[in-house]
N, CA and C of each residue as an Amber inpcrd file, in Angstrom:
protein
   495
  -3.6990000  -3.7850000 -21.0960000  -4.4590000  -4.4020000 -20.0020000
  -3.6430000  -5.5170000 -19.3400000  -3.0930000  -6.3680000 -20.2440000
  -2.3970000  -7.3900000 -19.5200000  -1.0270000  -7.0420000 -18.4810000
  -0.1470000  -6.2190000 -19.0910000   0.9170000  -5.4630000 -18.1870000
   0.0840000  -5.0330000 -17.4290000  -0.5520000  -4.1770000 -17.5820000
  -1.1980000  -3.5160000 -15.7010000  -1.6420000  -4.3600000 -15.0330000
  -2.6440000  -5.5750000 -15.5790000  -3.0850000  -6.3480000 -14.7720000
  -1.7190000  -6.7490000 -13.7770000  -0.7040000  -7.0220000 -14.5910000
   0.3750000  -7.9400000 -13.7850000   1.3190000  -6.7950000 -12.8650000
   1.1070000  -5.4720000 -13.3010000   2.0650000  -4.6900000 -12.9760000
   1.4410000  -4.2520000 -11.3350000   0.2770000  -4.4560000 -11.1580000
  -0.5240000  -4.1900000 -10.3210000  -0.3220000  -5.3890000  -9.0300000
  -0.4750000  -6.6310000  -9.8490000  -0.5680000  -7.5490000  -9.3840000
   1.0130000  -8.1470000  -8.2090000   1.7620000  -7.3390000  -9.1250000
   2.9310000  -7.3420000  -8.1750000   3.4320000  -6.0170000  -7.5660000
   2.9980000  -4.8260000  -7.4890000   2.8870000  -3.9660000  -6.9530000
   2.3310000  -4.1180000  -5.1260000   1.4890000  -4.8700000  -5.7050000
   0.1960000  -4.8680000  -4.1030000   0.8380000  -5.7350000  -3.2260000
   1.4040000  -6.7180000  -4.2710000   2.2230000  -8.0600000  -3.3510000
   2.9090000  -7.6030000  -2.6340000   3.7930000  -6.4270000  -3.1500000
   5.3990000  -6.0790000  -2.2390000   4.5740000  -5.0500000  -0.9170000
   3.9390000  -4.5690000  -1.0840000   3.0780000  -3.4570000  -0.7220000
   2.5370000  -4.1780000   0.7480000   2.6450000  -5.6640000   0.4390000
   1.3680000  -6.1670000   1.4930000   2.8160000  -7.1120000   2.5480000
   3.9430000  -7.2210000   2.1190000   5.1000000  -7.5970000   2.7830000
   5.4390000  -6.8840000   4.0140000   5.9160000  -7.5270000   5.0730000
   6.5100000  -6.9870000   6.3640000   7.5020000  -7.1940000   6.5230000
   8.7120000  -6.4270000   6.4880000  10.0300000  -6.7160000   6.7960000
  10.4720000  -7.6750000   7.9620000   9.5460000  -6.9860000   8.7410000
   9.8470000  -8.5580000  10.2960000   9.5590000  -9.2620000   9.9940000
   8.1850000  -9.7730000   9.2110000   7.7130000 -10.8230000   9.0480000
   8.6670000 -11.7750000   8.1200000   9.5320000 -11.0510000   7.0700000
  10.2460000 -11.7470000   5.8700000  11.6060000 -11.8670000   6.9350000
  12.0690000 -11.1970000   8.0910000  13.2580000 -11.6760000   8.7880000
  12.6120000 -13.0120000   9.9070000  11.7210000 -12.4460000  10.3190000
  11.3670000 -14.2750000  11.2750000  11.3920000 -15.4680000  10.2070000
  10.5570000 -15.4100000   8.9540000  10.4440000 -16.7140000   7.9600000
  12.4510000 -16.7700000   8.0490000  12.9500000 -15.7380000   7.5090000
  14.2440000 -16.0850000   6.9990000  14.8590000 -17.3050000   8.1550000
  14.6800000 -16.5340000   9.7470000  15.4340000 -17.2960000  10.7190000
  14.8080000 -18.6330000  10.7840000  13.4890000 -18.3720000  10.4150000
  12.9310000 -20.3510000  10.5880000  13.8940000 -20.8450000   9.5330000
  13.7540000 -20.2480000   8.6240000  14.3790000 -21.1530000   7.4370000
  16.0590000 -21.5800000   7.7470000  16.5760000 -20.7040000   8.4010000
  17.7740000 -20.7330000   8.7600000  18.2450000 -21.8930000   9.7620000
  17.8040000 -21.9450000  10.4780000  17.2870000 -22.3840000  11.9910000
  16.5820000 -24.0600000  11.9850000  16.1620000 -24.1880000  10.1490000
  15.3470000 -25.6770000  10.0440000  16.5000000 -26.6900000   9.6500000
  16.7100000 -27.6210000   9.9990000  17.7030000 -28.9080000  10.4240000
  17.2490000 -28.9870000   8.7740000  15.8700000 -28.9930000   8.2270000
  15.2390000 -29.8460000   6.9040000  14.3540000 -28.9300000   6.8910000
  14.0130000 -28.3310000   5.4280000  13.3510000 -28.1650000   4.7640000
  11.7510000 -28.9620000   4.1000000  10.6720000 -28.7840000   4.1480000
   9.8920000 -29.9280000   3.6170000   8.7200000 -28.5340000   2.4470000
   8.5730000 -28.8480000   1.2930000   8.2940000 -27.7430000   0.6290000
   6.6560000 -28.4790000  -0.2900000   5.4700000 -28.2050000  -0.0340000
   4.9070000 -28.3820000  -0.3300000   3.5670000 -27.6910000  -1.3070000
   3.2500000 -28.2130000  -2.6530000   2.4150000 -27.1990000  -2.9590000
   1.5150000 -28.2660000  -4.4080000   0.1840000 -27.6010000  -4.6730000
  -0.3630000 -28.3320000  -5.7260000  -0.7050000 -27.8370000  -7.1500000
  -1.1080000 -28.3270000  -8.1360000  -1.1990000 -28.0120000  -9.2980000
  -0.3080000 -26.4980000  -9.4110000  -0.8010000 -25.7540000 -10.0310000
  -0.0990000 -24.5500000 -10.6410000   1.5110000 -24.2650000  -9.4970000
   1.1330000 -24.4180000  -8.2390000   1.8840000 -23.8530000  -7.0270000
   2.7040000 -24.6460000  -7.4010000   3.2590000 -26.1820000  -8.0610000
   4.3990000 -26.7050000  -7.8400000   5.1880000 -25.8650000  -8.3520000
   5.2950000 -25.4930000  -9.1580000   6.3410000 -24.8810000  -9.9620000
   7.2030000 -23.6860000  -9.0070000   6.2250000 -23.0390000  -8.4930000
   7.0500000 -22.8350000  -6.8780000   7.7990000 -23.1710000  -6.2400000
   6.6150000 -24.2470000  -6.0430000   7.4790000 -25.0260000  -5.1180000
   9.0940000 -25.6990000  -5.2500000   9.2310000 -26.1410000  -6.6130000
  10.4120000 -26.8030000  -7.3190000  11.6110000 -26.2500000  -7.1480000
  10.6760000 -24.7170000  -7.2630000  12.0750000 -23.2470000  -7.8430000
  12.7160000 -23.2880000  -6.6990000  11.8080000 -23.0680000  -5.4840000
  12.1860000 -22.6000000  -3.9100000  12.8690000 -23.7690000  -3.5080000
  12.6570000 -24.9690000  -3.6540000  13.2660000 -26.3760000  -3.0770000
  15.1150000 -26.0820000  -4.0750000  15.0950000 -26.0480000  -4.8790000
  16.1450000 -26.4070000  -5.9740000  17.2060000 -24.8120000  -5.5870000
  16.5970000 -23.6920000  -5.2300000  17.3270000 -22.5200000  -4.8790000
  17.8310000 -22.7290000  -3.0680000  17.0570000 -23.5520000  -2.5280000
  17.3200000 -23.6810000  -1.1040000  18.6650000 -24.6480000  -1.0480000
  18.6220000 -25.7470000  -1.8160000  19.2580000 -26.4520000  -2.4070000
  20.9750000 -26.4000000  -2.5300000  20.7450000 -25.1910000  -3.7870000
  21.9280000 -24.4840000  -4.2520000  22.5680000 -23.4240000  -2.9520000
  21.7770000 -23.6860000  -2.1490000  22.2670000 -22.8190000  -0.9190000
  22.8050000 -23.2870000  -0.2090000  22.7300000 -24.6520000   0.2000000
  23.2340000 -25.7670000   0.9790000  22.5580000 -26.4760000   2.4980000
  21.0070000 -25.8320000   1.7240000  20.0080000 -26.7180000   2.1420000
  19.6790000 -27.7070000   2.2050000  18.7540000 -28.4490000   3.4590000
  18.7250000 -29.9990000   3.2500000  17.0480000 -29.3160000   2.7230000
  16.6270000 -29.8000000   1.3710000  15.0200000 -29.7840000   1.1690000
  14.6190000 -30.5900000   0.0810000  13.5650000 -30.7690000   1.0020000
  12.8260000 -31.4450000  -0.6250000  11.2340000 -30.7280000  -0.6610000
  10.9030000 -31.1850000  -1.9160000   9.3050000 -30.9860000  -2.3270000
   8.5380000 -32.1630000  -2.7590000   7.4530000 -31.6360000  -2.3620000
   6.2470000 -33.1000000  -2.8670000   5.4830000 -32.4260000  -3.2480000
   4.4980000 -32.8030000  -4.0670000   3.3850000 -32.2000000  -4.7990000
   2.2600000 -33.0940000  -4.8980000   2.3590000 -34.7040000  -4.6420000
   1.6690000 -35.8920000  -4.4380000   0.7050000 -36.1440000  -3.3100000
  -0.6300000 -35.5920000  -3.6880000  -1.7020000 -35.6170000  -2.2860000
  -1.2050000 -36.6270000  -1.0560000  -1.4100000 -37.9590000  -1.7320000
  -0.7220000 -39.1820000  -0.9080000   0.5380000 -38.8100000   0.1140000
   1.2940000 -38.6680000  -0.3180000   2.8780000 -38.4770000   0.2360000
   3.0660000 -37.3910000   0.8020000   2.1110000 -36.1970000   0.7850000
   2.3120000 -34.9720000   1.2870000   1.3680000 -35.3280000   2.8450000
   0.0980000 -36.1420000   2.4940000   0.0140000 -36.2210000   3.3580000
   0.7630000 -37.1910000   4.7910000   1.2570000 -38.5520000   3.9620000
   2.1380000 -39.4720000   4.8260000   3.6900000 -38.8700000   5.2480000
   3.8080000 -37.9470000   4.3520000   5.5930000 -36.7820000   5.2540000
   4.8520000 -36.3480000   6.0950000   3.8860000 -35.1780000   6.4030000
   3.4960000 -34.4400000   6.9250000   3.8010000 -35.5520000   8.8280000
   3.0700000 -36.8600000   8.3690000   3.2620000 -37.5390000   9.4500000
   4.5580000 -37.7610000  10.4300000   5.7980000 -37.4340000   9.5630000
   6.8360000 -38.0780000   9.8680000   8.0410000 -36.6300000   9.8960000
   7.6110000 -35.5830000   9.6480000   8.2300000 -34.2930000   9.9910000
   8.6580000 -34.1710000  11.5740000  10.2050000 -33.5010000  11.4640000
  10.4770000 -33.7780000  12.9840000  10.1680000 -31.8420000  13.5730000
  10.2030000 -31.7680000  14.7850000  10.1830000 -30.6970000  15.2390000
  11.2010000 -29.4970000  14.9310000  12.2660000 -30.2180000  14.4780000
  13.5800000 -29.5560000  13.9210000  13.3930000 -28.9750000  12.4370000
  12.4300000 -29.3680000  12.0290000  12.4810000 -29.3420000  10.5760000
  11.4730000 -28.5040000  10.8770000  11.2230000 -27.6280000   8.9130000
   9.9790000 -26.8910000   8.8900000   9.6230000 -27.2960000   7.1550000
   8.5780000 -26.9530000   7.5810000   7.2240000 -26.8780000   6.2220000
   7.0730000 -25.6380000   5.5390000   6.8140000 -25.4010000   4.2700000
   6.2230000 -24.2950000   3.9600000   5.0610000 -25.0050000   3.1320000
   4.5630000 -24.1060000   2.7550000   3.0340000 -25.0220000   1.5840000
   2.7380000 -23.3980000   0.7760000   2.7210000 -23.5970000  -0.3770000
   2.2920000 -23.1980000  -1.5600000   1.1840000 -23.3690000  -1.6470000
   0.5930000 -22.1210000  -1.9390000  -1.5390000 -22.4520000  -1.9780000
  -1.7760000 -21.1800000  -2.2760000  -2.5750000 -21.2690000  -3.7990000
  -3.1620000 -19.7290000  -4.2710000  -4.1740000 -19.6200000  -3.0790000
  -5.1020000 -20.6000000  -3.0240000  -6.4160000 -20.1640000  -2.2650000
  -6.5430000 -20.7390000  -0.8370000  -5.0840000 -21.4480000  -0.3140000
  -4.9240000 -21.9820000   1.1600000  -6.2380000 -22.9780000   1.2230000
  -6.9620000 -23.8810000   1.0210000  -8.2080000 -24.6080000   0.8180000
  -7.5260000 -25.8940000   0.1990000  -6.7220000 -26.3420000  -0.5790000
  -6.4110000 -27.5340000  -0.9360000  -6.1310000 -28.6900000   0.0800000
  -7.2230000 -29.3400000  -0.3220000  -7.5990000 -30.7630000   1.7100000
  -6.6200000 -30.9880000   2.0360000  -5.2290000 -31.8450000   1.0020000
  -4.0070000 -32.4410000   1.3860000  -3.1970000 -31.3370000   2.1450000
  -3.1150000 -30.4490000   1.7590000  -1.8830000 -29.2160000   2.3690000
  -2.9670000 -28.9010000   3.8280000  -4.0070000 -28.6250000   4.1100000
  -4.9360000 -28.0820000   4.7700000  -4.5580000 -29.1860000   5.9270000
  -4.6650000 -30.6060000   5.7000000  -4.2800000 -31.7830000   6.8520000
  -3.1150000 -31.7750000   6.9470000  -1.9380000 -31.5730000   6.0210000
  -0.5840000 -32.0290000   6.2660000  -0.5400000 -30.5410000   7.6080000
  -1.1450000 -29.6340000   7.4160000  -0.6210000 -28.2270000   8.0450000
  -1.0240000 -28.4990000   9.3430000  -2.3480000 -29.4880000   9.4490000
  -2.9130000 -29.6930000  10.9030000  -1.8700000 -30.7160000  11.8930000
  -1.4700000 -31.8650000  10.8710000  -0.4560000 -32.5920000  11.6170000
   0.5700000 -32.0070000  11.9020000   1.0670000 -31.0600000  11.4880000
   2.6270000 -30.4340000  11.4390000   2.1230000 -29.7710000  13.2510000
   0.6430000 -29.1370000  13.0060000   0.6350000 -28.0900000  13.8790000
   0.4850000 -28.6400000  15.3040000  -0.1570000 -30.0010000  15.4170000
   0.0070000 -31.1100000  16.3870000   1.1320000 -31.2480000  16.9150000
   2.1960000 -31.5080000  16.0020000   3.7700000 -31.8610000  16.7440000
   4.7910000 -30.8370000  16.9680000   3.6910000 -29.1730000  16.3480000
   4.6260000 -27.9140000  17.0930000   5.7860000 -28.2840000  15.6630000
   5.4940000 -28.3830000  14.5930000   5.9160000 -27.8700000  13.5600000
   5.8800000 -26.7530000  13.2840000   7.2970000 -26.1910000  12.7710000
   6.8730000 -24.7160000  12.2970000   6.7740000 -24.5320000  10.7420000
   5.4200000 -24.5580000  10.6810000   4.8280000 -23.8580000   9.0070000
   4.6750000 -22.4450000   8.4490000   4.8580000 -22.0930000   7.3930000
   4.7320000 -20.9230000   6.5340000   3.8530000 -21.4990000   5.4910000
   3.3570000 -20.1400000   4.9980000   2.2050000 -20.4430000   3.8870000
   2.6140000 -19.2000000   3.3490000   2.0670000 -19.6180000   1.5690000
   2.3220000 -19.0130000   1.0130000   1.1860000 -19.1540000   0.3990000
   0.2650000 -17.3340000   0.2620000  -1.1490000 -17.9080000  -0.5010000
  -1.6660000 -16.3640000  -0.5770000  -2.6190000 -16.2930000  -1.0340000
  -3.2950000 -14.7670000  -1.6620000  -4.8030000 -15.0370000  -0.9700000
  -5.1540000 -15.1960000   0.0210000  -6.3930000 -15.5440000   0.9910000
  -5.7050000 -15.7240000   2.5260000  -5.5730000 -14.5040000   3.0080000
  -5.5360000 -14.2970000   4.6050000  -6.6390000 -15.1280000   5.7440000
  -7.5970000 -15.1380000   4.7540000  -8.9840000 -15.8780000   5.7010000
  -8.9240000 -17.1410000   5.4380000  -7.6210000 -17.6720000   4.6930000
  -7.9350000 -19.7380000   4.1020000  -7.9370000 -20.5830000   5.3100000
  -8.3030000 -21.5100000   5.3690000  -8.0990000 -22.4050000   6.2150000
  -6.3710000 -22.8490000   7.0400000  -5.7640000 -22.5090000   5.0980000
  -4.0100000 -22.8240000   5.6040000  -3.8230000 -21.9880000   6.6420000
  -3.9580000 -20.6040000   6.1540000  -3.7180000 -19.1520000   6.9190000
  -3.5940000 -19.4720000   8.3960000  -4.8860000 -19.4850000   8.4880000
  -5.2460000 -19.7700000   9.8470000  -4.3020000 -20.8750000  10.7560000
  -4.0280000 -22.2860000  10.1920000  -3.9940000 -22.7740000  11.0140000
  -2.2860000 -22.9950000  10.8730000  -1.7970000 -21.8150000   9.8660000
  -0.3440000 -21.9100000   9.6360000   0.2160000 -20.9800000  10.8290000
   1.7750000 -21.4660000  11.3530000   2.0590000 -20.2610000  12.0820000
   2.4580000 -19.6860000  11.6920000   2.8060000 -18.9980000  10.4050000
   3.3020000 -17.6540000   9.5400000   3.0190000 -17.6310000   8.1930000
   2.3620000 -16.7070000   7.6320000   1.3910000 -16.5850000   6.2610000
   1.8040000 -15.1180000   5.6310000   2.4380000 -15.2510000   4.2710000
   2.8720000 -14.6110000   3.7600000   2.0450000 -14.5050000   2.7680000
   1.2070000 -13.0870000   2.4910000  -0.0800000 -12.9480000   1.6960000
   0.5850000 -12.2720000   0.5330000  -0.2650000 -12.8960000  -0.9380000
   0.1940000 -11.9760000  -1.7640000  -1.1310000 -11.3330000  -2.3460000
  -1.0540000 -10.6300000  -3.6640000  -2.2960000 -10.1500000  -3.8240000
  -2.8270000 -10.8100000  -5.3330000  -4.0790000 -10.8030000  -4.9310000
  -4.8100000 -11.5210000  -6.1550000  -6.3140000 -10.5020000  -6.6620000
  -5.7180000 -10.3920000  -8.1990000  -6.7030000  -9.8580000  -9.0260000
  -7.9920000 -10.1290000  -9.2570000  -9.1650000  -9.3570000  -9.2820000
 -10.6190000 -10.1580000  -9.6380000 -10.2750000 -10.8360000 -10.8710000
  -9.5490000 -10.3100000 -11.6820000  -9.9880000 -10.7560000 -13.3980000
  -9.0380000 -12.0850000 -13.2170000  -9.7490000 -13.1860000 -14.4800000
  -8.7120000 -13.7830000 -14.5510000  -8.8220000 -14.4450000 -15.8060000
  -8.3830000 -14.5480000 -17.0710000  -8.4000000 -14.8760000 -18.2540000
  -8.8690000 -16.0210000 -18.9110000  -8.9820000 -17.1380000 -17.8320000
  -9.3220000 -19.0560000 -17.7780000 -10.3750000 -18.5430000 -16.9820000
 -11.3990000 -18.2360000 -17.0990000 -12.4680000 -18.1520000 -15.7350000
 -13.0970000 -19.6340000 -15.6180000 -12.8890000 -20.6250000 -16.7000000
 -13.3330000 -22.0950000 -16.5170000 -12.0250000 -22.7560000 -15.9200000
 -11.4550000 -22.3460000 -15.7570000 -10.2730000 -23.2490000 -15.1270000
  -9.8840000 -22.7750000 -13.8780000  -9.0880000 -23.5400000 -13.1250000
  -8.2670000 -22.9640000 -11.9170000  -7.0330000 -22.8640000 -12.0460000
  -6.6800000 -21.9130000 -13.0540000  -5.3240000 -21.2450000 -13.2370000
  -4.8780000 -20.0760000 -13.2760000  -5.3520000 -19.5110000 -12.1210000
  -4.8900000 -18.6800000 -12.1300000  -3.7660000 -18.0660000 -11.6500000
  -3.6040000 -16.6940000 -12.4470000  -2.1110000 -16.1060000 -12.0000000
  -1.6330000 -16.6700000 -10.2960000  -0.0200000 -17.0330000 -10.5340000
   0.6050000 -17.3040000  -9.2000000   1.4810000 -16.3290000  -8.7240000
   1.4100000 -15.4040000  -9.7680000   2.7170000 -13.8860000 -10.1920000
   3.3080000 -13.7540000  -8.5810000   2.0820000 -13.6450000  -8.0210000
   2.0120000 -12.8010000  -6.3310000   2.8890000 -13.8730000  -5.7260000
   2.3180000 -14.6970000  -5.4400000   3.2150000 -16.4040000  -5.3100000
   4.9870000 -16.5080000  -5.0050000   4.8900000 -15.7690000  -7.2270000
   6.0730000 -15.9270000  -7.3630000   7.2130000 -14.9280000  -6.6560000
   6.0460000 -13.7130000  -6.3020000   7.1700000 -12.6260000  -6.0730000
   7.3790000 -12.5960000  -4.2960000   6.8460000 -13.5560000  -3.2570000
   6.9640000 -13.9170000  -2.3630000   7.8600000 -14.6080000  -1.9990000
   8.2320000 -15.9200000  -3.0380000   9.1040000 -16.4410000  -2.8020000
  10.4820000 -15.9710000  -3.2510000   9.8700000 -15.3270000  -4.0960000
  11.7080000 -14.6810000  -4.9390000  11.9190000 -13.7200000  -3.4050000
  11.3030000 -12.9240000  -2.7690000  11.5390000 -11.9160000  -1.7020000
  12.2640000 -12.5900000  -0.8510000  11.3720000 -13.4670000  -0.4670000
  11.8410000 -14.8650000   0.7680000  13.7610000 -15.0880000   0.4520000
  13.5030000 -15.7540000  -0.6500000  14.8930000 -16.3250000  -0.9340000
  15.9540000 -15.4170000  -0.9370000  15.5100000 -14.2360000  -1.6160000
  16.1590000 -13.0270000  -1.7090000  17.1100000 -12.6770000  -0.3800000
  15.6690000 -12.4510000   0.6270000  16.7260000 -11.9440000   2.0770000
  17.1320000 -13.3210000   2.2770000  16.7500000 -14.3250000   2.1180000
  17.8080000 -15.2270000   2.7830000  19.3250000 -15.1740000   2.7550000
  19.3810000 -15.1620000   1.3590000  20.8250000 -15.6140000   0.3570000
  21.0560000 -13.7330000   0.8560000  21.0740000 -12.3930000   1.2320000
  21.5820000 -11.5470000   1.3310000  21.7190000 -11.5450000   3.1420000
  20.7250000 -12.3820000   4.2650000  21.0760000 -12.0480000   5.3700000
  22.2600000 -13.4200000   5.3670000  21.9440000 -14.1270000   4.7860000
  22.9850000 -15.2160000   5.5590000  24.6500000 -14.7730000   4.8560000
  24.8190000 -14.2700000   4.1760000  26.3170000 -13.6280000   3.2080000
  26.9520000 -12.8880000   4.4030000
C-alpha cells in the first residue's frame, strides 16, 4: 500500500506537467537578476533544496521560511527578480500576501502546490500543480506527503541545469 500510494503519487505529478509550461518557468528563472524562494512548515525543505541547487548553479538566491520576513522581502523584491513559493495547499496567509505584493509591482511568481483552485494559484502568474492523494497517514496533523512537491522541483531544476549546458 505504501509504494503504490507513492508510486501513484508521483506518477500523476509527471502526468499533470507541461513541457511549455516547465520551459517558460525555466526562462523566468534564467532571466531573474535574484532568486527569492519561499515556503512553510513541511515545504521548507523544498524550499532549501531548490535555493542551495540554484545556488550551486551560480545563482543569486535565497530562501525564507519566517512569516515575518517573508512577508517584509516580499515588500522589497525588485521587478528584475522573481519569487517562487512552496505551498502543499496554496492557502498559507504569509505566502498568499507576499504573492499579492509581488503581484502589485509586476513581480514574476511561480507556485508550487497540489490545489489549482488555492488562493496562491490564482493570484500566482505560473502554477505548477502536483498531485495529491486522499489518504494520508497523520490525518491529525498537517503533514502531509510533499512527494508531488518534490518531484516538481527536481523536474524544474532538472531542465534548467540541462537547457542552460
Amino acid at each position: 500500500l505504501a509504494i503504490r500510494k507513492n508510486e501513484e503519487e508521483v506518477l500523476k505529478t509527471i502526468q499533470l506537467q507541461s513541457i511549455g509550461q516547465i520551459e517558460d518557468a525555466v526562462q523566468k528563472i534564467h532571466n531573474a537578476d535574484k532568486i527569492y524562494i519561499f515556503g512553510r512548515g513541511f515545504s521548507e525543505m523544498i524550499a532549501k533544496e531548490m535555493t542551495i541547487k540554484l545556488q550551486l548553479i551560480g545563482k543569486t538566491c535565497e530562501v525564507h521560511d519566517d512569516p515575518n520576513i517573508i512577508r517584509l522581502k516580499s515588500r522589497d523584491i525588485d521587478k528584475s527578480e522573481l519569487a517562487i513559493f512552496v505551498s502543499l495547499n496554496g492557502e498559507t496567509a504569509e505566502l498568499v500576501e507576499a504573492c499579492q505584493n509581488l503581484s502589485m509591482k509586476q513581480v514574476t511568481t511561480i507556485t508550487l502546490t497540489t490545489r489549482i483552485d488555492s488562493t496562491l494559484s490564482k493570484i500566482s502568474d505560473m502554477t505548477l500543480v502536483g498531485y495529491k492523494g486522499e489518504q494520508s497517514f497523520f490525518p491529525d496533523y498537517e503533514v502531509r506527503s510533499r512527494l508531488s512537491l518534490h518531484v516538481i522541483a527536481r523536474i524544474l531544476l532538472d531542465a534548467y541545469v540541462i537547457r542552460m549546458k
